[in-house]
VEXDREN-2710 file (C-alpha; in Angstrom, 1 decimal):
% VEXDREN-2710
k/r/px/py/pz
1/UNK/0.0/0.0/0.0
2/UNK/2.8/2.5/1.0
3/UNK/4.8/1.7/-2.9
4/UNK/1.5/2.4/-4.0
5/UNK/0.5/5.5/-2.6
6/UNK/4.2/6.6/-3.3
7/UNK/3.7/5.9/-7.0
8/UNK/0.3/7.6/-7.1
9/UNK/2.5/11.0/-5.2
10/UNK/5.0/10.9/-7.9
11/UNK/2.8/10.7/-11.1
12/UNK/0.6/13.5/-9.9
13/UNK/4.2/15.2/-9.2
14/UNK/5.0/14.7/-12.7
15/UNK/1.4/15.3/-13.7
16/UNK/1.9/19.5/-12.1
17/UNK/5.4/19.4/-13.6
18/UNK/4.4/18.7/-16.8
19/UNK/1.3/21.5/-17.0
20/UNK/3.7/23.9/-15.5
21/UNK/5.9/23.6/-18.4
22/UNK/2.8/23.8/-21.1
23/UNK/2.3/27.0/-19.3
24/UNK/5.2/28.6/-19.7
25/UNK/5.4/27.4/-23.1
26/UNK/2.6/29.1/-23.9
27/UNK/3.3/32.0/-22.4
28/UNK/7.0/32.2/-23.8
29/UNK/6.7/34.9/-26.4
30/UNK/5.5/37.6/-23.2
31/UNK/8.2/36.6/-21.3
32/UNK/10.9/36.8/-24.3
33/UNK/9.7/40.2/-24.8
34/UNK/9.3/41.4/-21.2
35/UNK/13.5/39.7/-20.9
36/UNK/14.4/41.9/-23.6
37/UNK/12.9/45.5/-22.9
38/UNK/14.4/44.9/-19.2
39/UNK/18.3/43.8/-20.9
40/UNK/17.6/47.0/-22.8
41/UNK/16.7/48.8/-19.3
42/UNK/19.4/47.8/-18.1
43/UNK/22.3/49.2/-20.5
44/UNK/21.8/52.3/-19.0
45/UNK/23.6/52.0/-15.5
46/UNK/21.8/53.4/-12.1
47/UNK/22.3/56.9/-11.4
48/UNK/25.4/57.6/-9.0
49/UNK/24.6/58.8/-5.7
50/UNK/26.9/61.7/-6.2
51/UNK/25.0/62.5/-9.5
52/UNK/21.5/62.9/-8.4
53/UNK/21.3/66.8/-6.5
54/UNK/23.1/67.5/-10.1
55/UNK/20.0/65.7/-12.3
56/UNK/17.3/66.8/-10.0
57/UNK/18.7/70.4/-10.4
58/UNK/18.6/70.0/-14.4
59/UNK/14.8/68.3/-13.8
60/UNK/13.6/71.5/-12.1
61/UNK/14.9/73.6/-15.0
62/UNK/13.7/71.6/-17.0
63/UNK/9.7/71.8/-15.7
64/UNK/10.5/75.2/-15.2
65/UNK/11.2/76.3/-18.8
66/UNK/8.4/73.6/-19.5
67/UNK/5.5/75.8/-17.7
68/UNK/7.0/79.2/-19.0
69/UNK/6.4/78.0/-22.8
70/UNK/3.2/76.3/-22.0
71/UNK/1.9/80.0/-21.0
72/UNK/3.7/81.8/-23.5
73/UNK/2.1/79.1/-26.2
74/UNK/-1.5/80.0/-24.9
75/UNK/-0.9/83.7/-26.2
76/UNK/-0.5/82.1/-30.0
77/UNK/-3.0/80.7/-32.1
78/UNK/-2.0/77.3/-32.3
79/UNK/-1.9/76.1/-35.9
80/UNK/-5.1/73.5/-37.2
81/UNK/-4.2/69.6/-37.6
82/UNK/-4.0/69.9/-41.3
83/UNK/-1.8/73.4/-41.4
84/UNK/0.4/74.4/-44.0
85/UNK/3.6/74.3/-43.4
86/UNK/3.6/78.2/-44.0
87/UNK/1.3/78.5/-41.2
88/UNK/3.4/76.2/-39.5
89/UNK/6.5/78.3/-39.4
90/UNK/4.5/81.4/-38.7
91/UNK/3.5/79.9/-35.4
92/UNK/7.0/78.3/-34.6
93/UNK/8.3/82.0/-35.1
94/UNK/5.9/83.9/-32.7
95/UNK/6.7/81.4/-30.4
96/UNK/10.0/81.8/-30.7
97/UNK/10.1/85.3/-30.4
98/UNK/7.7/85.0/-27.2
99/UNK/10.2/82.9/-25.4
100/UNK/13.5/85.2/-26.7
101/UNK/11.8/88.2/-25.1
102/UNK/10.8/86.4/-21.7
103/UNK/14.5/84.9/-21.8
104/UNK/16.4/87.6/-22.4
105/UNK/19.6/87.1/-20.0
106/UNK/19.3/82.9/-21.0
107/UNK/23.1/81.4/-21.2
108/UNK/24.2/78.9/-22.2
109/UNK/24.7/76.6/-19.5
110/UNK/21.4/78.0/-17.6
111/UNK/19.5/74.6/-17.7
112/UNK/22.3/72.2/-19.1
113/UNK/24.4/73.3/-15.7
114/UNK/28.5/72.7/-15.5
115/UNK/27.6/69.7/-13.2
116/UNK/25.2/68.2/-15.9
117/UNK/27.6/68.9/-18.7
118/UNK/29.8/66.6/-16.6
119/UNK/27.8/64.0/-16.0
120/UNK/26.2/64.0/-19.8
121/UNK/30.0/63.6/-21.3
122/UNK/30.8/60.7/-18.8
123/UNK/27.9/58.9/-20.0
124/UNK/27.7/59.5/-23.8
125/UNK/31.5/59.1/-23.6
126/UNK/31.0/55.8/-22.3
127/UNK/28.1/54.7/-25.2
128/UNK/30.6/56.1/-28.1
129/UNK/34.1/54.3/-26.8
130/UNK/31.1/50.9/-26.2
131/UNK/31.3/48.2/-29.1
132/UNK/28.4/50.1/-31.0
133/UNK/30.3/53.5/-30.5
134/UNK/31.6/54.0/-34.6
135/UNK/28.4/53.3/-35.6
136/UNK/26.6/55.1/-33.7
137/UNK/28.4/58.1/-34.1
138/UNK/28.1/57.5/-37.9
139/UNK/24.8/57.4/-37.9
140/UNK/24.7/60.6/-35.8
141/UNK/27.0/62.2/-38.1
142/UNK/24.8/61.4/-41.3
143/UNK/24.3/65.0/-42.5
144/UNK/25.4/66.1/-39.1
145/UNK/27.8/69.4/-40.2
146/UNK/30.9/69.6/-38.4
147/UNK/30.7/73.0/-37.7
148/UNK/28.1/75.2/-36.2
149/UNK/28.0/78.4/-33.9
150/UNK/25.1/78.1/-31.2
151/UNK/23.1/80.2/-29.9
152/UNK/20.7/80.7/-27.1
153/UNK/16.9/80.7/-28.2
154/UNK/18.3/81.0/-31.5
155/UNK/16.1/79.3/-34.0
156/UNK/16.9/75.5/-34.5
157/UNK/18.9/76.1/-38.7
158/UNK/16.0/75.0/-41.0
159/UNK/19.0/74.2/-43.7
160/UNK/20.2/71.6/-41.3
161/UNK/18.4/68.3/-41.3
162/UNK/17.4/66.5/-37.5
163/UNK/20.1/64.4/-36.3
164/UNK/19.3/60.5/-35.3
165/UNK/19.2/60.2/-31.5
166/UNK/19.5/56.4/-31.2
167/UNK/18.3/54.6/-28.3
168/UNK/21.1/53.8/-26.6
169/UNK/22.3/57.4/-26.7
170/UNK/19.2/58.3/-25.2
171/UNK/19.1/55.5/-22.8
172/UNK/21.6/57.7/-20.6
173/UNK/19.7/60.5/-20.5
174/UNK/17.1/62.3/-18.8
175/UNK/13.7/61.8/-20.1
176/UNK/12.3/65.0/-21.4
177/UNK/8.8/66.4/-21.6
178/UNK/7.0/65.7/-25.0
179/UNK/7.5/69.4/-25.9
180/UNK/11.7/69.3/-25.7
181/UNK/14.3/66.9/-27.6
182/UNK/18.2/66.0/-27.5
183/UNK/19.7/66.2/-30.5
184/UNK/23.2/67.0/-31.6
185/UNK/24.3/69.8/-34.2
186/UNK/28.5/69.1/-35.2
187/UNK/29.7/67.7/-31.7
188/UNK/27.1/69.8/-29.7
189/UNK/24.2/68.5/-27.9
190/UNK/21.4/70.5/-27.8
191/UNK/18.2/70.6/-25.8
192/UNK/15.6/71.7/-28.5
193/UNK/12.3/73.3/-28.1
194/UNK/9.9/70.9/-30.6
195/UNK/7.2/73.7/-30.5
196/UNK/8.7/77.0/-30.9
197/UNK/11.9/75.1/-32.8
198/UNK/14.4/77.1/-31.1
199/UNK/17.6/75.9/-29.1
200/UNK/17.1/76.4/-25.5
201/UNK/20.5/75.3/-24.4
202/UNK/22.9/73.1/-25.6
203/UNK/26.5/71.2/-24.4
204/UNK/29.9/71.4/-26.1
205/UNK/31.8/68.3/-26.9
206/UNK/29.3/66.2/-26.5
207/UNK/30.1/64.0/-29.5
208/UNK/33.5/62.8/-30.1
209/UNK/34.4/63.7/-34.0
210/UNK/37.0/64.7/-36.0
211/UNK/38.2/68.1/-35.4
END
């Protein structure tokens, strides 16, 4: 009785083990894709402890130049859905000229802080010497030209085309709100205003090219 009741605890083991594993079978293309978005989380490293009054500084500029061109957007008619792209530029310009005048002592280095600047080279520094580093600065470089003069709430060079941000680059930065982008002009990174399409402050040697 006691070999039998030992061989009826061990199929019914086998039994659970067995519709376990159809589980996770079935449920192996989730999991595959959950693995791989949190390998891709985790290229970009934790925050140092010494880095974080520095980042939550460059956060609250951040929000704060955030609600200043929310307000100053309410005071121009924002263009229809299906604008020209005449109409288009004519809002991009009063906006522009909006935040200019409200920022009129801006510097470079107001929101992107010396602290920051440091912290953003280490990192991207780190991505470009990586495995993926020529490539990704090729791809960066892609009609990227190596020479351009900045300046503050200047408006973004409609001659010169977006440059690719690639995902790992960005993966070491600080998210942004919808209304602000990264992106790099020559070996400058700038932090570009996507509504009024102006550069609202940018870091130098950011990208490591070719003199």
């Amino acid at each position: 009785m006691k070999t039998l009741s030992t061989s009826r605890r061990l199929a019914a083991a086998l039994s659970c083990a067995a519709s376990l594993a159809l589980s996770l079978a079935l449920l192996r293309p989730n999991d595959v894709n959950a693995s791989a978005l949190t390998a891709q989380e985790r290229t970009a490293p934790a925050p140092r402890p010494a880095d974080a009054p520095a980042l939550k500084d460059f956060a609250t500029r951040v929000k704060e130049y955030e609600d200043l061109q929310k307000a100053l957007a309410g005071k121009v008619t924002r263009p229809p859905t299906e604008a020209t792209p005449e109409t288009i530029d004519r809002y991009e310009r009063a906006l522009g000229m909006l935040i200019e005048n409200a920022r009129r002592t801006a510097r470079q280095g107001d929101i992107f802080t010396p602290p920051v600047q440091v912290i953003f080279r280490r990192e991207l520094g780190r991505i470009f010497a990586g495995a993926q580093g020529k490539q990704l600065i090729a791809s960066i470089m892609d009609e990227n030209p190596v020479k351009v003069t900045l300046k503050i709430n200047a408006r973004y060079p409609d001659e010169i085309p977006m440059s690719t941000m690639p995902p790992e680059v960005l993966s070491v930065l600080p998210p942004l709100p919808k209304t602000l982008n990264y992106r790099f002009i020559s070996d400058q990174l700038i932090l570009l205003d996507t509504e009024a399409h102006i550069v609202v402050d940018y870091v130098s040697k950011a990208l490591p090219i070719a003199p």
